[in-house]
C-alpha positions as a printed Julia matrix, in Angstrom:
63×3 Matrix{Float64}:
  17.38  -32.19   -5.25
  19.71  -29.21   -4.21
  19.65  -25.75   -4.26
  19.4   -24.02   -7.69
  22.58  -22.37   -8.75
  22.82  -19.42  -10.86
  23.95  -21.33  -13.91
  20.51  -22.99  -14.29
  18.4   -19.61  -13.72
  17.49  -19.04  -17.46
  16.2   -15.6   -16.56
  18.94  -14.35  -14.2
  20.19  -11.57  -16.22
  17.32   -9.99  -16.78
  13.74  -10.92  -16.94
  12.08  -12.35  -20.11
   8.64  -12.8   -21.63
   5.66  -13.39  -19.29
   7.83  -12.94  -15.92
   8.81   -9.26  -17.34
   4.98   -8.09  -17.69
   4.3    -9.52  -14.0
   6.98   -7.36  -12.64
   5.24   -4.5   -14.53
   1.84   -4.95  -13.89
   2.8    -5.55  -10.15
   5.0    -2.13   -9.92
   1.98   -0.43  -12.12
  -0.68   -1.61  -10.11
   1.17   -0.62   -6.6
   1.63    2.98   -8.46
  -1.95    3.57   -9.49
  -2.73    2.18   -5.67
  -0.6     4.73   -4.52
  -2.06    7.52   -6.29
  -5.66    6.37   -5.43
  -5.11    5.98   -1.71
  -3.41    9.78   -1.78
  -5.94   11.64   -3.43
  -8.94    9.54   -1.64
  -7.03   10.74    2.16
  -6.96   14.51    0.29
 -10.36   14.58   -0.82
 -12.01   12.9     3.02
  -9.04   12.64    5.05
  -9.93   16.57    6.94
 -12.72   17.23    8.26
 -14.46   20.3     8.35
 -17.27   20.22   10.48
 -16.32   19.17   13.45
 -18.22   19.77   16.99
 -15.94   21.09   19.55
 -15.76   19.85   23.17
 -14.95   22.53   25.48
 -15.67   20.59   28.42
 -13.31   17.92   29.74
 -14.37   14.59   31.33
 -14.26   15.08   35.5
 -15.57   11.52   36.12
 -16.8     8.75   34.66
 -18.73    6.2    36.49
 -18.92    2.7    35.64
 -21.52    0.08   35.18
């Protein structure tokens, strides 16, 4: 058994059939992934009510 070679690809030109809607659903799904993860970090990704520390640590002792 050797390595394939490009004559025995039947699909090297371009992709056919059931291969073709994997390559879509794959670059579709990472898409709609995409827009998800944006708008979720928009929508919670700042946050408003935060407590401010004006004080810094001087020392911290250890257990």
């Amino acid at each position: 058994m050797g390595e394939p070679e490009l004559e025995d690809i039947s699909d090297y030109n371009e992709l056919k059939g059931n291969k073709k809607r994997v390559v879509w659903a794959v670059i579709i799904g990472g898409i709609l992934m995409s827009i998800i993860y944006v708008y979720v970090a928009n929508a919670y990704g700042s946050v408003k009510d935060s407590i401010k520390a004006e004080d810094s640590v001087k020392y911290m002792p250890l257990k």
